[in-house]
N, C-alpha and C positions, 0 to 999 in steps of 0.2 A: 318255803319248805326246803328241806334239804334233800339231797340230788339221792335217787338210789342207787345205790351200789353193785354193779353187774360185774359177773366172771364171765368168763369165757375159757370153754375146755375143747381143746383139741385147735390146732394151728392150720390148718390146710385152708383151699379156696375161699371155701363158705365161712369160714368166720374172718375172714379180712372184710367182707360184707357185713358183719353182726359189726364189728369194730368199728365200721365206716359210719351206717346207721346210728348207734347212739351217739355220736356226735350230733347230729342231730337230732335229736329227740331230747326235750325242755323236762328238767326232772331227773333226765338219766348219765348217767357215768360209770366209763370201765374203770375197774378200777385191778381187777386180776387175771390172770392167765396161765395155764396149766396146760402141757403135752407132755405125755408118758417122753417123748424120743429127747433125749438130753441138747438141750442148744436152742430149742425151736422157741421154746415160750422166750427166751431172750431177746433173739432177732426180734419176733411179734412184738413183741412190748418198745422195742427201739422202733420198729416203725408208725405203732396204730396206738403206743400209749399203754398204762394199766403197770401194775407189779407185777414180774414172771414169779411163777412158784413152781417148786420143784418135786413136792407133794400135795396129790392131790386134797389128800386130808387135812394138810395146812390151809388152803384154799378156803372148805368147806367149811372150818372151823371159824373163820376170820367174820367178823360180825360188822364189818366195814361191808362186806359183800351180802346183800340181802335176794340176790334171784340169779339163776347162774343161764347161758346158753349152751346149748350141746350142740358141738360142730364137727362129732365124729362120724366114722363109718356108721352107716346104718344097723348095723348088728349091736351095738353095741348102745344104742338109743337107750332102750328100755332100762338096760338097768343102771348105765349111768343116770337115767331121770328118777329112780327108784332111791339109789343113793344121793342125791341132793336133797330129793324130800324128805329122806329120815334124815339131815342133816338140819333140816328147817328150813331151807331157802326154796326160796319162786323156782319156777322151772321154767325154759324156756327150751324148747327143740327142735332141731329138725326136722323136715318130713321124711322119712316118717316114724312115726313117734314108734311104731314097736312094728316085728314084723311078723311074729305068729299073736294069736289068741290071747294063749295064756301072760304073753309078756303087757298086752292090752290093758288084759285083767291086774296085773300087777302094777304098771303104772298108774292107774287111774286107784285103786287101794291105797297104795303110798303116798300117792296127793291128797287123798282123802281124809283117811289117819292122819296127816300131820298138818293137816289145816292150811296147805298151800295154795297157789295158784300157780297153774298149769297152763301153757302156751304152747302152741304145735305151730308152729311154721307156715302158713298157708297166704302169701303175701299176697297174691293177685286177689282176695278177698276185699281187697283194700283202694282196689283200682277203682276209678269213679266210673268207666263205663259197666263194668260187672255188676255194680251196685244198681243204673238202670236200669240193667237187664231184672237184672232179681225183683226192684220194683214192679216193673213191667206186668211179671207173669202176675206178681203175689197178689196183683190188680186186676188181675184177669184180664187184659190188655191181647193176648194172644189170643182169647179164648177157652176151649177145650186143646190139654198139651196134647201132640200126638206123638211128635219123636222130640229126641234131646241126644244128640251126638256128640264127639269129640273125636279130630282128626288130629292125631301128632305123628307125623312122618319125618321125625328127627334125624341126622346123621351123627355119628361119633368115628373119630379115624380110629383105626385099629391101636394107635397108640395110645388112647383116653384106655381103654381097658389094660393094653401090655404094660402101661406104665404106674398099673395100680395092685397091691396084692388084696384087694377088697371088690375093686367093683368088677359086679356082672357074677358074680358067688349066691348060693342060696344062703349061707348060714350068715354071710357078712350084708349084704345087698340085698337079700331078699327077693330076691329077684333080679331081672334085667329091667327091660324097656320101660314097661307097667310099672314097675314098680318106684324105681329111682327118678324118671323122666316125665312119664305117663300120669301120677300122681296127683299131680297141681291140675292139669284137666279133669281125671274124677271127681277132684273134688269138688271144681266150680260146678259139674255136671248134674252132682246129687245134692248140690246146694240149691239150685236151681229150680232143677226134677222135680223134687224127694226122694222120697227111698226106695231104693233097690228090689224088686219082687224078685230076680232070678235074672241068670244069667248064662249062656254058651258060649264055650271059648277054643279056640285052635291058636297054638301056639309055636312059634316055630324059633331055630339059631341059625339063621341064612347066610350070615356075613362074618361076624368077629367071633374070634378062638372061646368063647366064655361057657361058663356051666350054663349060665342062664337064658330068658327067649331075646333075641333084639329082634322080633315081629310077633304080633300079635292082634288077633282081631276076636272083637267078642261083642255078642246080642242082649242087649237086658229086656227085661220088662220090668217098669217101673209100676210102682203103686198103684198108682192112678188111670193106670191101662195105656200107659202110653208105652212106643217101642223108642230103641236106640242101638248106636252102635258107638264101639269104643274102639281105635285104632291107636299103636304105640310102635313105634320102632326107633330101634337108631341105627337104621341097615340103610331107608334113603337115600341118596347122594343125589345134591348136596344137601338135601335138607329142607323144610319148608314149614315156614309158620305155625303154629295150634291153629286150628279153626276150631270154635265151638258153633254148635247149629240147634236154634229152638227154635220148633216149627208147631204151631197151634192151628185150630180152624180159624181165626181172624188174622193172622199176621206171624210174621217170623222177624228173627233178628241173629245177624250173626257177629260172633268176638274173636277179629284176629289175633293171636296172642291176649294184649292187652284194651286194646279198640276196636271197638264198633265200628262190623265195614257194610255192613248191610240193615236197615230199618225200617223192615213192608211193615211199616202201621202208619195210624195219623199221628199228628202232630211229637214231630221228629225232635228230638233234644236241638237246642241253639246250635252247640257246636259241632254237632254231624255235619252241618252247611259247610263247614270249612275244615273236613279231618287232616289229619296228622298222622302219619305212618306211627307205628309203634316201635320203639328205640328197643324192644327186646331184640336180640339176635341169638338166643341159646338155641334156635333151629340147629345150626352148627357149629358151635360154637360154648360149651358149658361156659365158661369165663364172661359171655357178655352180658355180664347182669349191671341194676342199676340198684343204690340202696334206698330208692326213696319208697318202694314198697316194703322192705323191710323193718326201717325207721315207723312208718305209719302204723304197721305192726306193733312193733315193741312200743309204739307212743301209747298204742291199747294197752300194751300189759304194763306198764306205768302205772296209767289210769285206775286200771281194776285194782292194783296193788292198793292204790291209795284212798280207792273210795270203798273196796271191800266188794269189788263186783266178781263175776266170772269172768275172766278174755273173753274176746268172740270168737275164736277159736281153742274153745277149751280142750280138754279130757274126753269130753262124751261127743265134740264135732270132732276133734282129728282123728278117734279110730274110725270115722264113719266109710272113709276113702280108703282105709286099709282093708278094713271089711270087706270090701266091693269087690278092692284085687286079690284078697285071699279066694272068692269064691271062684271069681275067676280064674285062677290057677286050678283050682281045685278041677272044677271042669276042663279045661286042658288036660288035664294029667288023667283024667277020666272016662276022659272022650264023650260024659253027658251033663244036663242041665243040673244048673246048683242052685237051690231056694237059699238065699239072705239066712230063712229063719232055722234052715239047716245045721248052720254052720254052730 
């Protein structure tokens, strides 16, 4: 078969990672690149590969590129995903795919209407311990769920925000901590869980100059009667791993980052006998990432492309982490509880 053809828009961090990724990934090829700032898609293109383009509508138009990734500021997700799909191309996004409501609603329309497929970003979905875990529960392996937490007590030096006009902004970021950082643990959280009943939140800016919270701490109750707590900061110093924590009446099990560091059940996976630290370091660190969870990813949306399924992290999973921290905010800012079905 012949390879599909992926753009990539906006040049910073995260898309030298989308670049990296399809190289490997069997099927897939950059083949374009596009940033609004004059110069930049060049340089990219001399390092990671692909044609620079110099409008975006040229880009969109080129039928050599059949699904694009967005590796802009968060603000600006939604409707750059909105204009690729009325363009006809696959979508591909970061997290997180929109940051109010309505721009939700929007995206997920305009994949609809134009008969695309939609991908949101959520790599560690992809890890072989997560997967486990999610066996585990879906097995009733714990038991009856009683709590589902998530611990991110991240650092960021005052420079990660002074040296950005985007992050740590409501209208561009969406938020701070929770939002940008915090994220990827919700979402393993309520993949896990399920769904959100409601939640309490206090939110605070302890440390760096920003509009937004870099601390935060918030209570759910989940569907099924179980409780939880959600922690996010990047005020820590120096910073310290995600723990995720599921605790059932039969057994628990916890996920540092990306590995399983603790397994109260029987019969323990092979290779917990012999663990392995986990090679994330974005504790402190945003740049230390790895692309074989993103590759994994995009090797999904390949797949779906070609056999006409949904990603597994489509439209209707990636608002579902947004959701959570919208209500979350919302309570913050309220100072009371906020029902999911609220909002």
């Amino acid at each position: 078969m012949n390879s599909i053809g992926f753009g990539i828009i906006g040049c910073g961090m995260i898309s030298q990672l989308h670049a990296d990724a399809l190289k490997e990934v069997e099927g897939a090829e950059l083949r374009g690149i596009y940033d609004p700032v004059p110069g930049r898609a060049e340089d990219f293109a001399q390092k990671k590969g692909g044609t620079p383009y110099h409008d975006i509508n040229v880009l969109l138009s080129d039928p050599a590129i059949e699904a694009v990734c967005i590796c802009t500021p968060s603000g600006t997700h939604a409707e750059l995903a909105v204009q690729v799909a009325c363009a006809g191309k696959h979508v591909v996004v970061e997290k997180p795919m929109a940051i109010t409501l309505g721009q939700l609603k929007q995206v997920e329309n305009a994949c609809n209407e134009n008969h695309v497929k939609f991908c949101c970003i959520s790599q560690l979905r992809f890890t072989r311990d997560y997967r486990l875990i999610r066996e585990a529960v879906a097995e009733g392996k714990l038991g009856k769920l009683v709590c589902g937490d998530v611990y991110m007590k991240y650092y960021r030096e005052p420079s990660y925000y002074a040296g950005s006009s985007w992050r740590g902004t409501l209208a561009m970021d969406g938020g701070g901590a929770l939002m940008n950082q915090g994220i990827h643990g919700v979402d393993l959280l309520q993949s896990i869980m399920g769904p959100v009943k409601s939640v309490f939140a206090r939110s605070r800016t302890l440390l760096h100059n920003i509009e937004a919270e870099d601390t935060l701490s918030a209570v759910l109750e989940y569907e099924n009667g179980a409780l939880g707590v959600i922690q996010a900061t990047t005020s820590v110093c120096p910073g310290y791993s995600r723990k995720l924590e599921i605790n059932g009446t039969q057994g628990s099990i916890t996920l540092t980052e990306d590995r399983i560091t603790s397994w109260d059940l029987a019969d323990a996976p092979e290779h917990l006998a012999h663990p392995v630290e986990s090679g994330i370091r974005t504790a402190g660190d945003p740049s230390a990432l790895d692309a074989a969870c993103h590759a994994a990813q995009l090797s999904d949306m390949v797949q779906a492309i070609r056999t006409d399924r949904s990603p597994l992290v489509d439209q209707k999973e990636g608002k579902k982490a947004v959701e959570i921290i919208l209500a979350i905010y919302r309570s913050a800012q309220t100072g009371k509880p906020v029902e999911l079905n609220d909002l």
